[in-house]
C-alpha positions as protocol buffer text, in pm:
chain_id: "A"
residue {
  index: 1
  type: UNK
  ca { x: 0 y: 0 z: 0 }
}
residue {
  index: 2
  type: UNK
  ca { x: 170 y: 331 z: -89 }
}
residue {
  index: 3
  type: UNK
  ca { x: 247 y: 531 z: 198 }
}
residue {
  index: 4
  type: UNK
  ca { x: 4 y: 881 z: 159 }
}
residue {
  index: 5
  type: UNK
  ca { x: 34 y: 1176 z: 421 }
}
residue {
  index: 6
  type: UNK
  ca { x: -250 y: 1433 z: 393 }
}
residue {
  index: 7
  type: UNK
  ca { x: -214 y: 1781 z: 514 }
}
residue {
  index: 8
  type: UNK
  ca { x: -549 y: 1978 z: 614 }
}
residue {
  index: 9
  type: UNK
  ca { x: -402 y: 2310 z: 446 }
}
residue {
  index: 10
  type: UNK
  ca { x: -343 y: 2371 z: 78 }
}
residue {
  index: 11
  type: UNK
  ca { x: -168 y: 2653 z: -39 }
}
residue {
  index: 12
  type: UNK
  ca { x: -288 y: 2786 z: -398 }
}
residue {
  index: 13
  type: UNK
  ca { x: -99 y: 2912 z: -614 }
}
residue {
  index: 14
  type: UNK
  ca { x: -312 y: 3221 z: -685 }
}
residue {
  index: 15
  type: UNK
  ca { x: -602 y: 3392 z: -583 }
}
residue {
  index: 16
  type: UNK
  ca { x: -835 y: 3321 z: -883 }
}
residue {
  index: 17
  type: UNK
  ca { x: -997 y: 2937 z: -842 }
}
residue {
  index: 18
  type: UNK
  ca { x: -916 y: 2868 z: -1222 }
}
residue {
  index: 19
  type: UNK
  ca { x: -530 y: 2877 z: -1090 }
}
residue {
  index: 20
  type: UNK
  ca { x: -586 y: 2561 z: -872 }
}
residue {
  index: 21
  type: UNK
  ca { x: -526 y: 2176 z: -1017 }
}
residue {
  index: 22
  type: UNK
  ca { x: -827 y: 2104 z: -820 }
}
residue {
  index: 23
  type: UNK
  ca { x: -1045 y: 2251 z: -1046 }
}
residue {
  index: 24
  type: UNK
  ca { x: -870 y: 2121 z: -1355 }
}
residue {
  index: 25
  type: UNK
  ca { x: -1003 y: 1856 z: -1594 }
}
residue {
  index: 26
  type: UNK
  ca { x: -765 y: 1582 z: -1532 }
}
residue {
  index: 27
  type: UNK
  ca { x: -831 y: 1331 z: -1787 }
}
residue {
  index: 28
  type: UNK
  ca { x: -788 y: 1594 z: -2067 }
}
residue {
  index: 29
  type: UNK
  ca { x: -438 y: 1738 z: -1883 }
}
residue {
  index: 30
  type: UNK
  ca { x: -327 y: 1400 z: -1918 }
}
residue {
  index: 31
  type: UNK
  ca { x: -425 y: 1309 z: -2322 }
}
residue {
  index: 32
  type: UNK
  ca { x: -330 y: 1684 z: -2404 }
}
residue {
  index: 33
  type: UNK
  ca { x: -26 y: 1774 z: -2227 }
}
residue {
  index: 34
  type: UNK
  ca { x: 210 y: 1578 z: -2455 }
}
residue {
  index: 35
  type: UNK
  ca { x: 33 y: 1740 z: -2741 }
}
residue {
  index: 36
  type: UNK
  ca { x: 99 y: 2078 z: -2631 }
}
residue {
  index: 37
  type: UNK
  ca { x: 455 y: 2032 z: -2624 }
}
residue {
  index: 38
  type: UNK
  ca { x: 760 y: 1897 z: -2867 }
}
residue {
  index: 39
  type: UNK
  ca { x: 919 y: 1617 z: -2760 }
}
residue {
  index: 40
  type: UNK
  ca { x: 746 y: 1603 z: -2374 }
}
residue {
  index: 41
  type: UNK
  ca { x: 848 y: 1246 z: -2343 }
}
residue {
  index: 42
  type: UNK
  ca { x: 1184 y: 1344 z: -2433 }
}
residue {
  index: 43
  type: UNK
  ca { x: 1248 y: 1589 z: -2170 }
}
residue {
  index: 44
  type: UNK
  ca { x: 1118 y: 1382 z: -1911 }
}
residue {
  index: 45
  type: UNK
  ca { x: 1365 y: 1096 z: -2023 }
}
residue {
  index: 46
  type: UNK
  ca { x: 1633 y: 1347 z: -1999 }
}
residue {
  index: 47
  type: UNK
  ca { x: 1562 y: 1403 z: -1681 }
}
residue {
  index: 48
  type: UNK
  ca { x: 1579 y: 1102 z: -1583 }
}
residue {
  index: 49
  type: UNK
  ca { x: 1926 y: 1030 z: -1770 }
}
residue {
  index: 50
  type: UNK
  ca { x: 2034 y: 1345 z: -1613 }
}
residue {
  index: 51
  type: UNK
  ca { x: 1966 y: 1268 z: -1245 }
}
residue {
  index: 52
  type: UNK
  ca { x: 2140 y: 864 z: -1284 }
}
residue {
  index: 53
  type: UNK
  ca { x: 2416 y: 1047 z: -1406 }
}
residue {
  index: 54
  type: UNK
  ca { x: 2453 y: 1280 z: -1105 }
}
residue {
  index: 55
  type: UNK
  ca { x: 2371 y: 978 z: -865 }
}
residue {
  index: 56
  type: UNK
  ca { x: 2670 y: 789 z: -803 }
}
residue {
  index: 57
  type: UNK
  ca { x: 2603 y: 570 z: -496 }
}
residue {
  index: 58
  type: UNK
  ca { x: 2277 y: 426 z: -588 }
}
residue {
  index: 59
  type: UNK
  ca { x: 2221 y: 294 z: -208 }
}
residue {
  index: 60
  type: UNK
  ca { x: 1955 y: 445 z: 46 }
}
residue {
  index: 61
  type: UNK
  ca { x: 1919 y: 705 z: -250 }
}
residue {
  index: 62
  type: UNK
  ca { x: 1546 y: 939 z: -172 }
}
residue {
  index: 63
  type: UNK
  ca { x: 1426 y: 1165 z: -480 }
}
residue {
  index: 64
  type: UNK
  ca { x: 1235 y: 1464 z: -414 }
}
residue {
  index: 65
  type: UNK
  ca { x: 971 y: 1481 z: -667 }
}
residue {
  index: 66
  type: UNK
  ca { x: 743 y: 1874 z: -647 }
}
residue {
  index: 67
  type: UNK
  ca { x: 434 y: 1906 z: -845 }
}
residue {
  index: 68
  type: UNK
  ca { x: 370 y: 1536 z: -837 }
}
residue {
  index: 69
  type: UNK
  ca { x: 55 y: 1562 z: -958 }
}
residue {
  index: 70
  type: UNK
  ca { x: 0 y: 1358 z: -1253 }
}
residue {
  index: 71
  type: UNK
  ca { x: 238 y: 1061 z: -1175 }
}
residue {
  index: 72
  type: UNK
  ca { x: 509 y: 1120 z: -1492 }
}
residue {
  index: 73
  type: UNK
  ca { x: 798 y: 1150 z: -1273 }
}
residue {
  index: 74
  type: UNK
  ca { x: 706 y: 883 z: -1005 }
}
residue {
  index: 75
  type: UNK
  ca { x: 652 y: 614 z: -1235 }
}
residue {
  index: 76
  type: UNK
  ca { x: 937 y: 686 z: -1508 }
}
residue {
  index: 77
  type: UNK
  ca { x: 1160 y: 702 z: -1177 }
}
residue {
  index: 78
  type: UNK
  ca { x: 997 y: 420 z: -1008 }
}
residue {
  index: 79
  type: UNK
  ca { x: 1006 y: 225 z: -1304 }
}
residue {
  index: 80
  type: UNK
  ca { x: 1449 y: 327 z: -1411 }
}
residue {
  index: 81
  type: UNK
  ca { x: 1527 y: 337 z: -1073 }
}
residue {
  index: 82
  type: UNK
  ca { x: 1374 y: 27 z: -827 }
}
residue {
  index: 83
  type: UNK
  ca { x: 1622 y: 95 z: -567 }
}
residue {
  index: 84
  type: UNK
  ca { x: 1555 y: 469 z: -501 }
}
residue {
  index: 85
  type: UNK
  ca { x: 1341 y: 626 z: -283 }
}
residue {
  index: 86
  type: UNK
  ca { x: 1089 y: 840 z: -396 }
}
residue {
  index: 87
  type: UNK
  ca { x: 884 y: 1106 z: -229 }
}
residue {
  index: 88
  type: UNK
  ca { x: 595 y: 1301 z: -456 }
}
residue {
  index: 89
  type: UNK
  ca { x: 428 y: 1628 z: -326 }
}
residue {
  index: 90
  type: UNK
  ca { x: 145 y: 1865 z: -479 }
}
residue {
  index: 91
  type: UNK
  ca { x: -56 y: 2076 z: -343 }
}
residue {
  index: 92
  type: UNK
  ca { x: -396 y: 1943 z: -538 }
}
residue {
  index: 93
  type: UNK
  ca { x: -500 y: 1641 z: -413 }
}
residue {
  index: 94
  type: UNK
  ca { x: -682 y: 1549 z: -709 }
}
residue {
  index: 95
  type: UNK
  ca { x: -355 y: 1559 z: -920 }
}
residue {
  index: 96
  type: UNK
  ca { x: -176 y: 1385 z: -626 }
}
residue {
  index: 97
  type: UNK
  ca { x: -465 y: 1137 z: -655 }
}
residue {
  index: 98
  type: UNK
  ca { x: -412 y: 1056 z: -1055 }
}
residue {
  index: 99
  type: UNK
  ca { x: -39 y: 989 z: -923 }
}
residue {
  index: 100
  type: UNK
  ca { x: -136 y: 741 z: -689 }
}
residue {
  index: 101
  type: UNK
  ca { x: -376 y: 599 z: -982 }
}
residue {
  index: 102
  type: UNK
  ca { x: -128 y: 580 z: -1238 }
}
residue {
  index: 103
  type: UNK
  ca { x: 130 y: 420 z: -943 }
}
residue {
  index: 104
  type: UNK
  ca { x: -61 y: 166 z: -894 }
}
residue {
  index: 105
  type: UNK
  ca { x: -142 y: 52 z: -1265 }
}
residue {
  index: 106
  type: UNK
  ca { x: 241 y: 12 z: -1265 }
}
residue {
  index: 107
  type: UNK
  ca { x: 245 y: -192 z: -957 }
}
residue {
  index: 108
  type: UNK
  ca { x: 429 y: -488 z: -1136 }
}
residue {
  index: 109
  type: UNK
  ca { x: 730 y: -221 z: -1105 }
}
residue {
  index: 110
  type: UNK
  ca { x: 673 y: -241 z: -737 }
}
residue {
  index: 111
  type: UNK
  ca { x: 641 y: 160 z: -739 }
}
residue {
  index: 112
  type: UNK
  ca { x: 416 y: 167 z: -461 }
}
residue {
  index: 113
  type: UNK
  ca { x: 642 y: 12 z: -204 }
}
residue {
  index: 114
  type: UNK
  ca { x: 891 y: 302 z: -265 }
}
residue {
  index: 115
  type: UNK
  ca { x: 711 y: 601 z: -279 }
}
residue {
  index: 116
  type: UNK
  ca { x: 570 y: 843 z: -51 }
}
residue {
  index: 117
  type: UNK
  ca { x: 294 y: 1117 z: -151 }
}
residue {
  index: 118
  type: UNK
  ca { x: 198 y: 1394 z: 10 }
}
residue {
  index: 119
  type: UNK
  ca { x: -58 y: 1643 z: 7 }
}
residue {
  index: 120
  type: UNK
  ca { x: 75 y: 2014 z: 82 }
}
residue {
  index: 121
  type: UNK
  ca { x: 349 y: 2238 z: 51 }
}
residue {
  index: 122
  type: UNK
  ca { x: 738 y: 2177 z: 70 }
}
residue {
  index: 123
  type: UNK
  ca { x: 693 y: 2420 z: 374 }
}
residue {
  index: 124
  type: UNK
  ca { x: 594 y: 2181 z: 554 }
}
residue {
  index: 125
  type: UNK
  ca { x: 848 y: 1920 z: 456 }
}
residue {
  index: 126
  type: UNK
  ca { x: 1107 y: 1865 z: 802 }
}
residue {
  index: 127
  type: UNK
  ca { x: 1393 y: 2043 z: 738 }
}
residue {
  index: 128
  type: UNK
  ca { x: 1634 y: 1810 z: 881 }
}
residue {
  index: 129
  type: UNK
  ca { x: 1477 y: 1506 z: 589 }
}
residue {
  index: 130
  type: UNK
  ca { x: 1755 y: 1604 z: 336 }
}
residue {
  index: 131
  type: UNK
  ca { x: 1711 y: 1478 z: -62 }
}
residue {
  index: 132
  type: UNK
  ca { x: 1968 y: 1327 z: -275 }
}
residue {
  index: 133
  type: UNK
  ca { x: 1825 y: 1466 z: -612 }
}
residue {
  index: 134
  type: UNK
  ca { x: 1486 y: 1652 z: -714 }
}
residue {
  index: 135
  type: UNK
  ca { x: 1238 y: 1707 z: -985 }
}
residue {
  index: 136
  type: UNK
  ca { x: 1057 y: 2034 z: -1084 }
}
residue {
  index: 137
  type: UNK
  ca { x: 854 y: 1993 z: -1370 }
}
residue {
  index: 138
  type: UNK
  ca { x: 683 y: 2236 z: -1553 }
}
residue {
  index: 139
  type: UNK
  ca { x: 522 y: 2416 z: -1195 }
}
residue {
  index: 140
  type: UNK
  ca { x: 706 y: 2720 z: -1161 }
}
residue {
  index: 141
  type: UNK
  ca { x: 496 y: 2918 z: -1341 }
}
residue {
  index: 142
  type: UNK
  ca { x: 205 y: 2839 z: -1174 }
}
residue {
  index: 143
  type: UNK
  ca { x: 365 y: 2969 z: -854 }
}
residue {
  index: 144
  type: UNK
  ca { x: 270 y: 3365 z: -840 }
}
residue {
  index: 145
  type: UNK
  ca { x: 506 y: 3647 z: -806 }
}
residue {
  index: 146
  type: UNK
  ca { x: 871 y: 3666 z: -815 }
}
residue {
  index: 147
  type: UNK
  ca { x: 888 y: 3622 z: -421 }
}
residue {
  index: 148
  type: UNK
  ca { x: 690 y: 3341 z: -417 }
}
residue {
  index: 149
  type: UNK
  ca { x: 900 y: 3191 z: -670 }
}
residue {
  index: 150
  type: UNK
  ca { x: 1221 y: 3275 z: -430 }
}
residue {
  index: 151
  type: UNK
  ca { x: 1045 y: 3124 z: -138 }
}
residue {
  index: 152
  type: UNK
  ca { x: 993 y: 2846 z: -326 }
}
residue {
  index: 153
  type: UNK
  ca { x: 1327 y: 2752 z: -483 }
}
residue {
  index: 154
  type: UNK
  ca { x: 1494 y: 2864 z: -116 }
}
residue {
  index: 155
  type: UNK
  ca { x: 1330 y: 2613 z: 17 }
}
residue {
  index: 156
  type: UNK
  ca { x: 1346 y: 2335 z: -195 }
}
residue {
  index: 157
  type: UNK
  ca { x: 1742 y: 2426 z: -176 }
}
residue {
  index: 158
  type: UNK
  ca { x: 1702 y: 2345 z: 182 }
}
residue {
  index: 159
  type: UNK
  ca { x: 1636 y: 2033 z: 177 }
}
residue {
  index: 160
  type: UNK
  ca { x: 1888 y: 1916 z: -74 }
}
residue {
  index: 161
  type: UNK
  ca { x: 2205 y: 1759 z: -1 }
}
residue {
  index: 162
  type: UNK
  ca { x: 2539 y: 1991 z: -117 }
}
residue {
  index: 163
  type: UNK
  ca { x: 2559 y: 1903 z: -514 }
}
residue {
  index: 164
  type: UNK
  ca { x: 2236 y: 1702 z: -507 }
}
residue {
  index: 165
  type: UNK
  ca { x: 2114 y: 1758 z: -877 }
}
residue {
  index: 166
  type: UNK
  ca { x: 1785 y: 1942 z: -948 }
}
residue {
  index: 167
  type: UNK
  ca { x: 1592 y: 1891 z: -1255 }
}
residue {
  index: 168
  type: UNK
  ca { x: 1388 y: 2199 z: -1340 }
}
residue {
  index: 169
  type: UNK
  ca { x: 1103 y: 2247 z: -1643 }
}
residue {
  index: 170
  type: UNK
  ca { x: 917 y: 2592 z: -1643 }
}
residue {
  index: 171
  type: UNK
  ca { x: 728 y: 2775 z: -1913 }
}
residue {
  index: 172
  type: UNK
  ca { x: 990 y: 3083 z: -1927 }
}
residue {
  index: 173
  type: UNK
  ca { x: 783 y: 3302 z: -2153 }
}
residue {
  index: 174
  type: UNK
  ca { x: 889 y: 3671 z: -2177 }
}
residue {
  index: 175
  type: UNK
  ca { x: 556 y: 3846 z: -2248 }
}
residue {
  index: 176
  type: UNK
  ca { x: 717 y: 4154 z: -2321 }
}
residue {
  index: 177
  type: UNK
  ca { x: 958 y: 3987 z: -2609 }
}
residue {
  index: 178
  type: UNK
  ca { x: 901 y: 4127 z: -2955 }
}
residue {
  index: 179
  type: UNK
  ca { x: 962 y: 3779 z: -3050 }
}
residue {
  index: 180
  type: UNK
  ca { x: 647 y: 3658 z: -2832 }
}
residue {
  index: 181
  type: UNK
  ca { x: 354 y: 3684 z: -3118 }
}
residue {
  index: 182
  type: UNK
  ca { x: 587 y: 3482 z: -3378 }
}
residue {
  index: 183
  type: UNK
  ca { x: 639 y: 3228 z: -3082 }
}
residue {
  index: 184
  type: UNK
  ca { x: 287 y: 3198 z: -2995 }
}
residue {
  index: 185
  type: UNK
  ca { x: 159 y: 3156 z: -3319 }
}
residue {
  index: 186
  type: UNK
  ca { x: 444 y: 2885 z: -3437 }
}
residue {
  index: 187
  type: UNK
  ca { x: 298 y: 2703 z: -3078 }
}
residue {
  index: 188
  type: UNK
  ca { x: -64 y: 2778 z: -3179 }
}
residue {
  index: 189
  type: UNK
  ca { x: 13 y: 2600 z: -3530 }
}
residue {
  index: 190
  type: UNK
  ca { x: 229 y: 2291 z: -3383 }
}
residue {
  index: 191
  type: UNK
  ca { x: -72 y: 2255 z: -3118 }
}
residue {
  index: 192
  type: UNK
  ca { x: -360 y: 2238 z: -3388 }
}
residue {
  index: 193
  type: UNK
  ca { x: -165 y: 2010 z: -3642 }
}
residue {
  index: 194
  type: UNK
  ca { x: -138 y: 1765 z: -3326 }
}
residue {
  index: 195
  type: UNK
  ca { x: -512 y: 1769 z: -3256 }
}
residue {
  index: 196
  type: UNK
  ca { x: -576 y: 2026 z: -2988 }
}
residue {
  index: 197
  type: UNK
  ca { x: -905 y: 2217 z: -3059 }
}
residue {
  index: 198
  type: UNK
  ca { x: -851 y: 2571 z: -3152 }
}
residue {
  index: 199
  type: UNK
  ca { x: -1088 y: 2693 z: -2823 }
}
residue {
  index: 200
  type: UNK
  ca { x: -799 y: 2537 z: -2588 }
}
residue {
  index: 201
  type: UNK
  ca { x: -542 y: 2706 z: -2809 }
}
residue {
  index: 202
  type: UNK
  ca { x: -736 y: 3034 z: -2726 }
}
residue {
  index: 203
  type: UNK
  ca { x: -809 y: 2934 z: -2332 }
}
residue {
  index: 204
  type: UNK
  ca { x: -414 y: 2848 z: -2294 }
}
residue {
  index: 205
  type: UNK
  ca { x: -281 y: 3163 z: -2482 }
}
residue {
  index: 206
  type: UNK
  ca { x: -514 y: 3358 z: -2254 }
}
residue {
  index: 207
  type: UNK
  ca { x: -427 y: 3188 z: -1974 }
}
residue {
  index: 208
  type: UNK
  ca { x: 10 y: 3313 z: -2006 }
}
residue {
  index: 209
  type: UNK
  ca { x: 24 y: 3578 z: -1700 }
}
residue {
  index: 210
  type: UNK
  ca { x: -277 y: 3572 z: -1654 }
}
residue {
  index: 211
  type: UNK
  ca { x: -352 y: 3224 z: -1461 }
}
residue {
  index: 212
  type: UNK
  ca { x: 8 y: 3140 z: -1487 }
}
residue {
  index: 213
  type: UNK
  ca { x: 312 y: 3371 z: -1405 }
}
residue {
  index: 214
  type: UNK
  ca { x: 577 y: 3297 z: -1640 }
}
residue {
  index: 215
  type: UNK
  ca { x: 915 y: 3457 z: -1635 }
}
residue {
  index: 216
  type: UNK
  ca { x: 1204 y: 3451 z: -1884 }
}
residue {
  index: 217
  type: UNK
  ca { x: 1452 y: 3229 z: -1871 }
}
residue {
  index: 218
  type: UNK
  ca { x: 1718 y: 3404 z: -1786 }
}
residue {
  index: 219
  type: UNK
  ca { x: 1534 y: 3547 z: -1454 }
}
residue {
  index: 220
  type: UNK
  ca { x: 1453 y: 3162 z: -1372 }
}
residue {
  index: 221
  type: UNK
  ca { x: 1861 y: 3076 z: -1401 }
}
residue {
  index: 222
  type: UNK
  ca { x: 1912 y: 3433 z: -1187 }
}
residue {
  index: 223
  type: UNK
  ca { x: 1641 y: 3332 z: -916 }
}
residue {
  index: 224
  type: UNK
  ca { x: 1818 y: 2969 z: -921 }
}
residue {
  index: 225
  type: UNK
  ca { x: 2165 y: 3146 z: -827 }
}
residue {
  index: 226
  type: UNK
  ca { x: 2013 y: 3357 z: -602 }
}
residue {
  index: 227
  type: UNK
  ca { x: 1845 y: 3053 z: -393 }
}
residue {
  index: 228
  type: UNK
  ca { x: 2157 y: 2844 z: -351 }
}
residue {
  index: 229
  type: UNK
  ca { x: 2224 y: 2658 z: -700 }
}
residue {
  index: 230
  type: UNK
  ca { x: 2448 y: 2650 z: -962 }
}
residue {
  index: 231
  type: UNK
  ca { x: 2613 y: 2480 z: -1311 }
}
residue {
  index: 232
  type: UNK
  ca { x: 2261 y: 2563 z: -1462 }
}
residue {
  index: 233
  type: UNK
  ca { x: 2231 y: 2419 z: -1773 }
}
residue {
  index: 234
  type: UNK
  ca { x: 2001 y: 2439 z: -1989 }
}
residue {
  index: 235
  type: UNK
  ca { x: 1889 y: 2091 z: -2143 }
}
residue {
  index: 236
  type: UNK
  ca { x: 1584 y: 2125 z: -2343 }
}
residue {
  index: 237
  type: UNK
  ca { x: 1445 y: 2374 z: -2557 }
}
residue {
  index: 238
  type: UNK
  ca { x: 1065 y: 2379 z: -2700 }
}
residue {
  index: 239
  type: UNK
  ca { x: 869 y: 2700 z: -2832 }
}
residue {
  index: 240
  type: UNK
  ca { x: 866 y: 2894 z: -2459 }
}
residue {
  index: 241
  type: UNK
  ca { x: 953 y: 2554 z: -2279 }
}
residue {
  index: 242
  type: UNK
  ca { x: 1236 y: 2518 z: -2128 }
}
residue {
  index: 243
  type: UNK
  ca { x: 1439 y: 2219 z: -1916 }
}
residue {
  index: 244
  type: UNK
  ca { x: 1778 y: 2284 z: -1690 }
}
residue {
  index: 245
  type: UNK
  ca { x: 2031 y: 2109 z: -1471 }
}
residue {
  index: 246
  type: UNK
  ca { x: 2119 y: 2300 z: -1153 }
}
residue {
  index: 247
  type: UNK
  ca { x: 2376 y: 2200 z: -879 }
}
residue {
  index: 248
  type: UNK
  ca { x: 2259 y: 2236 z: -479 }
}
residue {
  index: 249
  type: UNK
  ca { x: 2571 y: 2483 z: -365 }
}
């Protein structure tokens, strides 16, 4: 049985309800999200080529795995890497639920028996628990204001181990770009070609700063230094996408 710890508060992201993975329809996140972007599957592999690399000493090894939700990470993890421990958080517990789902329908890979999930915010994550590696994919931008973001990445530095790796995916969109139109529409045109209705096209352009706070890339690799990492490199690349390994200081 996988090990689940609920926490009573949530922290959302934003003020406006339409912000929160609660509300969200999950079944369509799930068929549409590797539609939306080039080569998804290939980042997350990446990832996960990235972090065995940085891993040396494979023993008593515990992954830190934010925005959970969704169950990519924990069962392409779970699945490369039996021996590692893995502990996925998310602050919807409907997402965090889909995890658990998707888990369990991979139970042959015994994932269950090495992951933990939790419901709530890496606040409230012990301090002293330190990580061996971590995973942030594509949730920064859903995380509102640049202080928020700070908190954020301060604290997830916190409770990495010196030179534990960090894999980080964000949507670092630079509204203000006079390259941003020819970028949205090249996206707009990849996204319709690979089946997504033009009336999501319109709800996710609309949605860019307004229910989702993306910054540019180079602030994201600035607020990384800033919060105690370094060697950021960036990995992957698609329309405003964008993957990078960091360093814990």
């Amino acid at each position: 049985m996988m090990k689940d710890h609920i926490h009573d508060k949530v922290t959302k992201v934003g003020e406006d309800s339409t912000m929160s993975w609660d509300t969200a329809d999950l079944y369509r996140y799930q068929q549409s999200i590797t539609l939306k972007i080039p080569g998804y599957e290939h980042m997350h592999d990446m990832m996960e080529k990235l972090l065995a690399a940085s891993i040396t000493d494979n023993k008593d090894t515990h992954i830190l795995i934010t925005g959970a939700g969704g169950g990519k990470e924990i069962t392409l993890l779970g699945e490369s890497h039996r021996e590692w421990q893995l502990t996925g958080m998310d602050t919807s517990f409907q997402m965090l639920q889909l995890a658990q789902q998707k888990a369990e329908e991979a139970e042959e890979a015994g994932i269950t028996g090495q992951t933990t999930l939790i419901h709530g915010t890496i606040e409230q994550l012990p301090e002293e628990a330190l990580y061996d590696g971590a995973t942030c994919m594509l949730m920064l931008h859903f995380i509102e204001g640049i202080e928020a973001k700070r908190s954020f990445l301060r604290q997830l530095a916190l409770r990495l181990k010196p030179g534990a790796p960090l894999i980080i995916a964000a949507v670092n969109a630079d509204l203000a770009s006079p390259a941003y139109p020819v970028m949205m529409q090249a996206w707009r045109e990849h996204m319709l070609q690979a089946g997504i209705l033009a009336e999501e096209w319109d709800r996710f352009a609309a949605s860019l700063g307004q229910q989702s706070d993306p910054v540019s890339g180079e602030l994201m690799v600035q607020l990384l230094a800033e919060c105690g990492f370094s060697l950021m490199t960036r990995y992957f690349g698609a329309f405003w996408v964008e993957a990078y390994y960091a360093s814990r200081d």
